[in-house]
Residue, then its C-alpha position, 0 to 999 in steps of 0.5 A: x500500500x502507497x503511502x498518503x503523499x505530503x503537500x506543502x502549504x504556507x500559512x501566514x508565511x509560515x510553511x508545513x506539511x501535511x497528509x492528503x486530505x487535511x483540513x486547513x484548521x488541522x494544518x493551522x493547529x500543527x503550526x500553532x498559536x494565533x495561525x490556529x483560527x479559532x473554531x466554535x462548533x468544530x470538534x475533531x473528535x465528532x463526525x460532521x462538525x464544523x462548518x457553522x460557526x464561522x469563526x475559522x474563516x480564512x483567505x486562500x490567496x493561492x489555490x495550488x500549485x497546479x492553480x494559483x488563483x485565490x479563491x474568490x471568497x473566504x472559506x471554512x478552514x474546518x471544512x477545507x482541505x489542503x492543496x500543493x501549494x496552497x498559500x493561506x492568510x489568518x492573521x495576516x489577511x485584513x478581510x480575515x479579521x473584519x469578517x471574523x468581527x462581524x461574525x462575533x458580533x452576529x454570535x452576541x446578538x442575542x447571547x445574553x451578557x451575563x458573564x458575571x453569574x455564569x458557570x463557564x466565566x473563565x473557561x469560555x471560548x465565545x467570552x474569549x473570542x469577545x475580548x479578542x474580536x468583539x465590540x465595545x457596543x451592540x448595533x442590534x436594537x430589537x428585542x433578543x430571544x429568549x428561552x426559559x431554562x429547562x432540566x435535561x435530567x437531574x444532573x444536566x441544565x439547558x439555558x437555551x438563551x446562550x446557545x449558539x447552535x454549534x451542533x456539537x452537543x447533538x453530535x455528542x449524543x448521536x455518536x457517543x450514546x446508544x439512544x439520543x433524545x434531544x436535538x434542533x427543533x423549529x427553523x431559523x430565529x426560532x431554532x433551539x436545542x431541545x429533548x422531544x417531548x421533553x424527555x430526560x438525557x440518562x444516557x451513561x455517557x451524556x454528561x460529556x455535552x457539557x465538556x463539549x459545549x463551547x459556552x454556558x447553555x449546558x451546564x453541571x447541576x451539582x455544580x451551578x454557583x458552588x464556586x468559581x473555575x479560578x478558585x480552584x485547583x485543576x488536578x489529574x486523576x484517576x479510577x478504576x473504572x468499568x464504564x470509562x478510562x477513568x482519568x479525568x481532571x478534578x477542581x479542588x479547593x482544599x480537600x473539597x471536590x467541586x466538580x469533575x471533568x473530562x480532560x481536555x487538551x490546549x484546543x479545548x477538545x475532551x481527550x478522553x470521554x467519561x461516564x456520568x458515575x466518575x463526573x457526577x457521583x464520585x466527588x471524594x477525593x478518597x475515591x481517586x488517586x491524584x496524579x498531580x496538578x493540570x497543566x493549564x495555558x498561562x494566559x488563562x485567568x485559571x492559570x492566575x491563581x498560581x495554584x501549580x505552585x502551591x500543590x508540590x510542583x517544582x518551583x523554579x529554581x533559579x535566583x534573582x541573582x542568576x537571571x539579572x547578570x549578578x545583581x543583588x535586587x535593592x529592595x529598600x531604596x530611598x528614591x528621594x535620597x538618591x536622586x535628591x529630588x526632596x530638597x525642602x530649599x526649593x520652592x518649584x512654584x516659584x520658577x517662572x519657567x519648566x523645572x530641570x534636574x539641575x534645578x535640584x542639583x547642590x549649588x556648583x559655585 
């Protein structure tokens, strides 16, 4: 059997190469950082996503080596492939980011701005996508949808008001569970998540629609307003467990175990799915065996808290001395003293003119 051949790409100047049949995002995640577009509703791990978000919007401004013309419109990254030859702009590219802002602001039309209050302050990708693309006002004048809160089970609650109809959840129950009893119901302004005839969601694995959603329409019942994500400490762990693979990423404050997740990696994507006993009913810390802290992206306000650093993890080592050329660090230092800026016989007031530093200087003469 051949093996899948490489092609060649640049995005924002920088080239890779990957196999056949890889999808501009996937490239763009190989390389990382900011080249990655942000992606809302694509989730590599669940079959159809993609595609409705819009926020992976890119420039194809070479097609491919056998056809360099650009493509006449900005494309999908999660749902275009790569070409030979393919020359793509994401940050770099000025239409990239207006159309990106105006799709941000088309997702807060009706999304509610109550950040303060909801459980996903802190780990939500639309609430950093606001501070990167977003608006300071809103242009919309009529009134914004609204839905009443519904229970999807005793564990699981829809506030179907914050939903940007990313699918992804759907998906999750359609490929991850034996039955799925919720999906899109009405069409266009109208169209909401929703169980038919409004049953419960008791699949074992179901609860894993809440790692997936990419903002605060699914949440944890047993966790709503217990506590803040950058109050509490992230650690890997594990359980022998018959249904799942058992690892997950407890948050902890003290002893206390607030609530459980699945552990995701740096795009926000599950690693591994978990059942509904390790995330919902084992909230011990006797029932798991600590792995240690999770490593969490620096720029995450999770991250804030420094919490890595007080939970056994090597600090590091280097002194002041060592990183700043051999200087002690002055840490008591009279500035007035030094730069004899505190003389009491001189009345700056006075000058009919702009003071100097000579002005403060002992007289010379």
């Amino acid at each position: 059997m051949s093996e899948q051949p490489l092609f060649k790409l640049t995005i924002d100047n920088i080239s890779i190469e990957v196999p056949a049949g890889t999808t501009i995002l996937n490239a763009a995640r190989k390389i990382g950082g900011e080249v990655a577009p942000p992606a809302m509703c694509y989730y590599s791990k669940l079959e159809g996503s993609g595609g409705k978000c819009r926020t992976c919007l890119v420039e194809v401004s070479k097609g491919s080596e056998k056809d360099p013309r650009p493509m006449p419109k900005l494309v999908a990254s999660c749902r275009t492939t790569v070409m030979d030859g393919m020359e793509v702009k994401n940050i770099t590219s000025n239409k990239v980011m207006d159309a990106r802002n105006g799709v941000v602001e088309f997702l807060l039309i009706n999304h509610p701005l109550d950040c303060p209050i909801c459980d996903q302050a802190g780990e939500c990708h639309l609430q950093d996508l606001s501070y990167e693309h977003g608006k300071a006002g809103t242009r919309y004048e009529f009134q914004r949808r609204t839905f009443k809160k519904h229970d999807l089970g005793d564990k699981i609650q829809l506030h179907m008001t914050r939903c940007i109809l990313c699918y992804r959840c759907v998906f999750t129950a359609d490929q991850l569970t034996n039955k799925r009893e919720h999906g899109i119901l009405d069409r266009g302004d109208h169209a909401e998540i929703a169980t038919f005839i409004e049953k419960n969601l008791d699949n074992d694995f179901i609860g894993n629609v809440i790692d997936v959603c990419p903002v605060g329409a699914l949440t944890d019942k047993t966790f709503r307003f217990k506590n803040r994500v950058w109050f509490l400490k992230p650690m890997d762990a594990h359980r022998d467990c018959p249904t799942c693979s058992g690892k997950v990423t407890l948050w902890n404050r003290g002893d206390e175990v607030f609530r459980v997740t699945a552990r995701k990696d740096e795009w926000g994507e599950v690693e591994e799915w978990i059942c509904n006993t390790c995330r919902f009913d084992t909230k011990k810390t006797s029932d798991w065996t600590i792995e240690g802290p999770r490593l969490i992206d620096r720029h995450s306000v999770i991250s804030q808290g420094h919490y890595a650093g007080s939970v056994g993890t090597n600090k590091p080592t280097e002194t002041f001395e060592a990183v700043h050329g051999g200087r002690k660090p002055k840490l008591l230092m009279d500035i007035h003293t030094v730069s004899d800026v505190n003389r009491p016989d001189i009345t700056l007031s006075m000058l009919e003119r702009p003071a100097h530093t000579t002005d403060f200087k002992p007289n010379q003469d």
